[in-house]
C-alpha positions as CSV (number, residue, x, y, z in Angstrom):
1,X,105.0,-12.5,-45.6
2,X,106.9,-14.7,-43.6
3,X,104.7,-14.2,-40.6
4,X,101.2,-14.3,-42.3
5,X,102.6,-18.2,-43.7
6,X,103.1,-18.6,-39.5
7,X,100.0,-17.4,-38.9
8,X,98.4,-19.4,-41.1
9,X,100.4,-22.9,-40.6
10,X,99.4,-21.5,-36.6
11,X,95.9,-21.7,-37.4
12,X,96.0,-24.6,-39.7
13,X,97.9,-26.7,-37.1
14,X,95.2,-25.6,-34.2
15,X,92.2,-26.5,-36.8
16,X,93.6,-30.2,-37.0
17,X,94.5,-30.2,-33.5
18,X,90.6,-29.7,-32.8
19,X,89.5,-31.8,-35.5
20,X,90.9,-34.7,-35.1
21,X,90.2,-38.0,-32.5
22,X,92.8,-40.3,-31.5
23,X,93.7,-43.4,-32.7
24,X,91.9,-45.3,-29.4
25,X,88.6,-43.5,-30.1
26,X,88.6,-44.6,-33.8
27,X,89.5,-47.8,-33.3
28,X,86.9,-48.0,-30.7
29,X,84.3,-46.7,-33.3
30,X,85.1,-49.2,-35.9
31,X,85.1,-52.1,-33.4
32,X,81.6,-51.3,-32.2
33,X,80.6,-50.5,-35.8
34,X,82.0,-54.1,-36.9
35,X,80.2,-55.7,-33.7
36,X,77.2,-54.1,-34.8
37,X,77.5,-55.5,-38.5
38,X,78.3,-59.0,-37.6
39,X,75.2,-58.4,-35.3
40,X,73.0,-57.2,-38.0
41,X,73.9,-60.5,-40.1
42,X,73.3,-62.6,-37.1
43,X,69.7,-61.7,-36.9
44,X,68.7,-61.6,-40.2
45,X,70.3,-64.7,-40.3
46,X,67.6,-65.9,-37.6
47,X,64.5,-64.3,-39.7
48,X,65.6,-66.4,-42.2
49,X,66.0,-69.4,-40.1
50,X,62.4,-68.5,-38.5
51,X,60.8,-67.5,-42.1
52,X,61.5,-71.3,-43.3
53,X,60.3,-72.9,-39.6
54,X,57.4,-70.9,-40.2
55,X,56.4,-72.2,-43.2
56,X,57.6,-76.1,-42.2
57,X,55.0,-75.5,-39.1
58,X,52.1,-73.9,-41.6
59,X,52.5,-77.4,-44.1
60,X,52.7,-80.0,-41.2
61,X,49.4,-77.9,-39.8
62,X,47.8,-78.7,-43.5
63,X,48.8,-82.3,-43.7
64,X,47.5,-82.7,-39.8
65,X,44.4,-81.2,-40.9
66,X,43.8,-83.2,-44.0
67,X,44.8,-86.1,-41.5
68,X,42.0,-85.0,-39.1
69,X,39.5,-84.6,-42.1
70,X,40.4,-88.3,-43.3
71,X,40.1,-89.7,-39.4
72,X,37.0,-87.9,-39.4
73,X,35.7,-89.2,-42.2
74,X,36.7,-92.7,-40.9
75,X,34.8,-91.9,-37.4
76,X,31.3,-91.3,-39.8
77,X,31.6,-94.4,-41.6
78,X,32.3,-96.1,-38.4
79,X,29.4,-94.7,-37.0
80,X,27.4,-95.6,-39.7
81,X,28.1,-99.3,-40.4
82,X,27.6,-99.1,-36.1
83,X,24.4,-98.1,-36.8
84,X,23.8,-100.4,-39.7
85,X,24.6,-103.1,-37.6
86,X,22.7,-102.5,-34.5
87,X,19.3,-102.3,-36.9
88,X,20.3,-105.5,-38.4
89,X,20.4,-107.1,-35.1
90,X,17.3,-105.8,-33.8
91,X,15.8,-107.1,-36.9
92,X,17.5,-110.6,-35.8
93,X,16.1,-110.0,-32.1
94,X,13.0,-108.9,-33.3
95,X,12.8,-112.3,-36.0
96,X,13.8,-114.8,-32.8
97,X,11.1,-113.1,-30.7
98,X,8.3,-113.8,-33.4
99,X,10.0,-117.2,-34.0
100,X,9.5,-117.7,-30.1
101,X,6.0,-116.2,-30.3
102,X,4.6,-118.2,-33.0
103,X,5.7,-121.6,-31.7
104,X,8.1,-122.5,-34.6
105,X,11.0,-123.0,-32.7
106,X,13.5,-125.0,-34.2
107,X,15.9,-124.4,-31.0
108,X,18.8,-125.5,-33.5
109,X,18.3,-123.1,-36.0
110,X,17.6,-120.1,-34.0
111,X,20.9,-121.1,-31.9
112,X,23.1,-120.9,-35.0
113,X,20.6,-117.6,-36.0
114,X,21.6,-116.0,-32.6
115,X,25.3,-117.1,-32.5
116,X,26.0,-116.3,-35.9
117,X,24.5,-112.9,-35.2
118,X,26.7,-112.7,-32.4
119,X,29.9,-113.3,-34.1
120,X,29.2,-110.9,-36.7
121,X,28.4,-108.8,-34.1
122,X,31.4,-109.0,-32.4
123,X,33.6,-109.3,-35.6
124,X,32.3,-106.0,-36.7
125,X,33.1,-104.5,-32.7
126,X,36.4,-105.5,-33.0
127,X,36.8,-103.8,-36.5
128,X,34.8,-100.9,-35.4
129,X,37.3,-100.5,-32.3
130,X,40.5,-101.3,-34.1
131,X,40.0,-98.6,-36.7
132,X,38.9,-96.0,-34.0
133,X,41.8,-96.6,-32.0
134,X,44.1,-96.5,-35.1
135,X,42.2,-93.4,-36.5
136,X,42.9,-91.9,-32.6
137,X,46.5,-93.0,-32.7
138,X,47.0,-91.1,-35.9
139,X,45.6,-88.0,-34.7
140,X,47.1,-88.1,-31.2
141,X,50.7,-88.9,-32.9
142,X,49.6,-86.2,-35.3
143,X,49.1,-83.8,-32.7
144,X,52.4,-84.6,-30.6
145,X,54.8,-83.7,-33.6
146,X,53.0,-80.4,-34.2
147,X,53.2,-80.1,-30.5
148,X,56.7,-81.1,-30.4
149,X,57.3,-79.0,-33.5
150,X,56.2,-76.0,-31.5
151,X,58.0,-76.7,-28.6
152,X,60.9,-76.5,-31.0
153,X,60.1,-73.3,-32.6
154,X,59.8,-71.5,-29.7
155,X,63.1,-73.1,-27.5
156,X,65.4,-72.2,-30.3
């Protein structure tokens, strides 16, 4: 009996022997393992970060849209009071030529006519110009934040 328990405390010893690592190779394991969590928690930890930057990018390109459609909008009625004006001043061209023609020329009066055509005129230029360039500012200020917004997104 006494030499089967040696046998088998023989075999038992060699089994663990052969099944076991050493301490170094465990600990090396569990380091890597650990590295690889902390890893793991760091990127998802990113997607999360991009996720939200996604989304902040995808409302500021709504609200420069909805900017573009308003400057647009501007830029029409712009065009149309441009319009509205330039008939109204060949109507006033066209009045001073048959004023001219029809020898009723009060010089005075179709002086004032023609000057106070003119400062309409250039009144409405200046207003026309002034709200294109502020209607341009907007959307080139508009479109260097979503540019700068991408630059951002994509050095981080």
């Amino acid at each position: 009996m006494k030499k089967m328990v040696m046998i088998l405390l023989g075999v038992i010893f060699t089994l663990c022997l052969t099944g076991c690592v050493s301490q170094e190779d465990y600990d090396k394991v569990v380091a890597e393992r650990d590295a690889l969590s902390a890893r793991v928690a760091k990127l998802e930890e990113d997607v999360a970060t991009l996720q939200a930057h996604s989304v902040a990018l995808q409302n500021e390109n709504t609200e420069l849209q909805d900017q573009l459609k308003a400057s647009n909008k501007l830029a029409e009625s712009l065009n149309t009071a441009r319009e509205e004006l330039q008939a109204e001043n060949e109507a006033l061209q066209q009045t001073l030529e048959e004023m001219k023609n029809a020898k009723i020329v009060d010089e005075e009066k179709i002086r004032e006519s023609l000057d106070t055509a003119k400062e309409r005129t250039g009144e409405i230029s200046e207003n026309l110009m002034e709200s294109a360039s502020e209607a341009f500012s907007n959307a080139t200020d508009a479109a260097g934040g979503l540019w700068d917004s991408i630059k951002n997104s994509f050095g981080q």
